[in-house]
C-alpha positions in Angstrom: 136.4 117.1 24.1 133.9 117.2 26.6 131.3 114.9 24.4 134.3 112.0 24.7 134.9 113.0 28.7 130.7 112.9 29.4 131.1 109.0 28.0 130.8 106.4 30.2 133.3 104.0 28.4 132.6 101.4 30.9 128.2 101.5 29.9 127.0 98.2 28.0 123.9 98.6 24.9 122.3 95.2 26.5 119.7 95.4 28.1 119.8 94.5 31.8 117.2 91.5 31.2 119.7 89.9 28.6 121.4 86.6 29.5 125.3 87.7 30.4 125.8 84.0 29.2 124.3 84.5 25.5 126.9 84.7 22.6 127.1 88.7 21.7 128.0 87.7 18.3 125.3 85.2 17.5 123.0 85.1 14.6 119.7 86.6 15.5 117.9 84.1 13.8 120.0 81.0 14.2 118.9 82.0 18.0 114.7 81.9 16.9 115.5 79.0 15.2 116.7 77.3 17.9 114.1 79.0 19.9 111.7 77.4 18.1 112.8 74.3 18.0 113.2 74.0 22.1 109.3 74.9 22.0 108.8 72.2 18.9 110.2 69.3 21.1 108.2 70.6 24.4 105.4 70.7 22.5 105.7 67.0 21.2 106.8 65.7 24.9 103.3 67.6 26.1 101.6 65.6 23.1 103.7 62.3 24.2 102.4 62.8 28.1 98.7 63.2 27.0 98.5 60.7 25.1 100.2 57.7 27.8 97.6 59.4 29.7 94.6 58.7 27.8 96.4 55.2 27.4 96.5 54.7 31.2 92.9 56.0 32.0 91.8 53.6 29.1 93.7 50.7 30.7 92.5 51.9 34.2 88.8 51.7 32.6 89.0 48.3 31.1 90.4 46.6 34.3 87.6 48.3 36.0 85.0 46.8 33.4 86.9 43.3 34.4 87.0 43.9 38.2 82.9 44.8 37.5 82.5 41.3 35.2 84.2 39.4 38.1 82.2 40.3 40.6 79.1 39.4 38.8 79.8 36.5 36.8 82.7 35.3 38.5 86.0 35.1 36.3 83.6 33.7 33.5 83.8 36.3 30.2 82.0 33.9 27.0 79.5 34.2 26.1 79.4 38.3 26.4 75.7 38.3 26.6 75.2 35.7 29.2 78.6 34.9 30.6 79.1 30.9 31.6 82.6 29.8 30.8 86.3 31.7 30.7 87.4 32.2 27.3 90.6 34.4 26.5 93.5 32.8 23.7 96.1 35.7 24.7 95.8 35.0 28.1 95.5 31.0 28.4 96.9 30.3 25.1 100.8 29.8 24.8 101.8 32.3 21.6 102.5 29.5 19.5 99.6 28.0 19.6 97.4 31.0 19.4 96.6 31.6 15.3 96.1 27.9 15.5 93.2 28.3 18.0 92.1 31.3 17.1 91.0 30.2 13.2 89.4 27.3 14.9 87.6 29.8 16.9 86.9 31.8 13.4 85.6 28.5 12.1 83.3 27.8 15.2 81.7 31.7 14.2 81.4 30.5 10.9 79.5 27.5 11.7 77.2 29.8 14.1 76.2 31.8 10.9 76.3 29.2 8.5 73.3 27.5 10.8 71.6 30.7 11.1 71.6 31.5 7.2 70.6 27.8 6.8 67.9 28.2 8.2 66.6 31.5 6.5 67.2 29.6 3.2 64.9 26.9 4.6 62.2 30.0 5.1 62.3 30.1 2.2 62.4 27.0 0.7 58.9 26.7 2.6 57.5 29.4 1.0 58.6 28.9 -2.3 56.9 25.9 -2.3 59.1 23.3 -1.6 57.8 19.4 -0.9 59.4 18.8 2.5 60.0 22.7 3.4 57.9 22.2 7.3 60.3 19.5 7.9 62.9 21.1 6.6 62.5 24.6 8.6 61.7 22.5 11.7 64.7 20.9 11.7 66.7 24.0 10.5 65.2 25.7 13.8 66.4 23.1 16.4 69.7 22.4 14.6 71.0 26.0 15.1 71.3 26.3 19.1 71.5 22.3 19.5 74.9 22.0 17.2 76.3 25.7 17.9 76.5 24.5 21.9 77.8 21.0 21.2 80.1 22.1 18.7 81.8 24.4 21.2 81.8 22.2 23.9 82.7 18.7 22.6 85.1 19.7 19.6 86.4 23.7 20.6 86.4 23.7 23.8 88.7 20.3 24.0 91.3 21.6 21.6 91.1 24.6 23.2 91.9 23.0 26.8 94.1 21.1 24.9 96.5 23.5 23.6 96.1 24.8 27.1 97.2 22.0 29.4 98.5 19.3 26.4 96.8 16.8 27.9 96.0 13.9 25.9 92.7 13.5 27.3 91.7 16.7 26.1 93.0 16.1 22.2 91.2 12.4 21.8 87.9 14.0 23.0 88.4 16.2 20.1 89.6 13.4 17.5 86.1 12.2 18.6 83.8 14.7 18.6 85.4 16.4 15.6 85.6 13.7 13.4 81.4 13.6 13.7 81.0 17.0 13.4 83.1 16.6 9.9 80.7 13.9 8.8 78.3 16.1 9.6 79.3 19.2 7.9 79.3 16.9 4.6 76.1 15.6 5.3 74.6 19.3 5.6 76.6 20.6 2.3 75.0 18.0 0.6 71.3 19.7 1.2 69.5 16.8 1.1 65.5 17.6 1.0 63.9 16.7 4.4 66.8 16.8 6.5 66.7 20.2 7.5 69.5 21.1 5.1 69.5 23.9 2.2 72.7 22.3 1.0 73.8 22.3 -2.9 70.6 19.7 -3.7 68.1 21.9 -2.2 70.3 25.2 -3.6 69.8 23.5 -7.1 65.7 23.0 -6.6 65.3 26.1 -5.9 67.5 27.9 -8.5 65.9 25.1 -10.9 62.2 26.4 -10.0 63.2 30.0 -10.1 62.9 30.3 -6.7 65.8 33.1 -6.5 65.6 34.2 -3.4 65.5 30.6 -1.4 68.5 29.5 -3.8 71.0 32.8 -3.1 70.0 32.0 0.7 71.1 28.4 0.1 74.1 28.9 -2.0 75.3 31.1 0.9 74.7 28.1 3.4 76.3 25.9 0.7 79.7 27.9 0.8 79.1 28.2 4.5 79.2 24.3 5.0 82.0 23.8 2.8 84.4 26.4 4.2 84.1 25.7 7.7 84.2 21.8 7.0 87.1 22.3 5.1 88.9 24.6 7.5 88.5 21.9 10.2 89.3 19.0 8.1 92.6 20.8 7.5 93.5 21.9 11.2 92.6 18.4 12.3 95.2 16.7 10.3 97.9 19.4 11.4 96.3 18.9 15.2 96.6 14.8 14.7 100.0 15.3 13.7 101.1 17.6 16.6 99.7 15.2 19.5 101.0 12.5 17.9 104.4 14.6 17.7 103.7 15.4 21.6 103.7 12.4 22.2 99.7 12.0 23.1 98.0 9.0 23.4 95.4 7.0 23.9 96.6 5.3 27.3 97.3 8.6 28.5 94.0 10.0 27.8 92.4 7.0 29.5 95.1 7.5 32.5 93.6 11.2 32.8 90.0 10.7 32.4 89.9 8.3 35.5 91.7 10.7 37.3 89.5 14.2 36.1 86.5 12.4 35.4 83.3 13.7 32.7 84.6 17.8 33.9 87.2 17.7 31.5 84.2 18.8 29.0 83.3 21.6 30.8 86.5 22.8 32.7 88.9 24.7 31.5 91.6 21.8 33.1 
């Protein structure tokens, strides 16, 4: 009797620092469960926030390394080493257009290291013993920074400004100037001796006088010549047939070029 009276039938067994909201009749560890799942997702949006920062401050830093460019070289960004001219397809490129002009720009690179490796293989063919290897390596030399400049600036640089503006000026300076460089690709890829070429003629000598080394160098130029010639003979039947579908002519480009004058080489229009 006085064990029931001392009870306070109005005391609670939670704890004061329970939530008076919580379910009394929940499952213990349904609750951790969902405990730890609240800390799972906070964990992730934490993860989330770090990493759009380390996005942003990597954006912030490559605006800066811009802003720096800018300042010194003006807006000008190609070449990286020496900068002299803009150059950027995703930002003066329409998005159609851009795979187009980027493989010709992949085809331009191409041409840059098949003159290099040209003239290695005419190092060799020198040293190896070939009849006309000083004329050959002399001409190798000049050949590589004389047709890597006009290349880009009388055949890539056009289309490029091309695509940019479509002006027809712009495409028949490229007709032009890339119809040469075409013969000239074939010429090269023919290797003949004396011409500063280690095309399939001189590839063949070489391998024929088991001069190994001089003939891998030249079979490498060999494939070089022929892939970006044929890369560009291909783009420049698709390009002829999209002025012509533009509606670029002749008239037009002669209408232009009295009205922008010899910068339409250089500029970017």
């Amino acid at each position: 009797m006085s064990a029931a009276v001392t009870k306070d039938p109005f005391s609670s067994t939670a704890s004061l620092d329970a939530n008076p909201f919580d379910d009394p009749f929940a499952d213990p560890d349904s609750v951790n469960k969902s405990s730890n799942y609240s800390q799972e997702r906070t964990a992730s949006r934490v993860a989330n926030l770090d990493l759009r920062e380390q996005d942003l401050e990597r954006r912030e830093r490559e605006l800066q390394q811009k802003a720096d460019t800018i300042r010194k070289h003006g807006r000008n960004n190609w070449p990286p080493f020496f900068p002299l001219v803009y150059h950027d397809i995703s930002d003066e490129i329409p998005e159609a257009s851009r795979p187009l002009i980027t493989r010709l720009y992949i085809l331009w690179l191409v041409l840059a290291g098949t003159l290099i490796v040209n003239m290695v293989a005419c190092i060799f063919v020198l040293t190896s013993g070939g009849p006309d290897g000083v004329k050959d390596l002399i001409v190798s030399i000049i050949i590589v920074p004389l047709i890597s400049v006009l290349s880009f600036l009388l055949w890539y640089r056009p289309i490029y400004n091309g695509y940019m503006k479509e002006q027809s000026l712009y495409y028949y300076i490229y007709f032009f100037f890339c119809g040469w460089h075409l013969a000239f690709s074939l010429y090269m890829f023919l290797g003949i001796p004396s011409t500063g070429s280690a095309g399939i003629i001189q590839t063949i000598q070489r391998f024929s006088h088991r001069a190994f080394v001089a003939g891998i160098f030249g079979a490498i130029a060999t494939v070089g010549w022929a892939i970006q010639g044929l890369g560009n003979a291909f783009y420049y039947r698709q390009i002829w047939t999209h002025g012509t579908a533009a509606g670029h002519t002749m008239e037009k480009a002669k209408s232009e070029l009295a009205t922008q004058g010899a910068r339409a080489y250089l500029t970017r229009g």
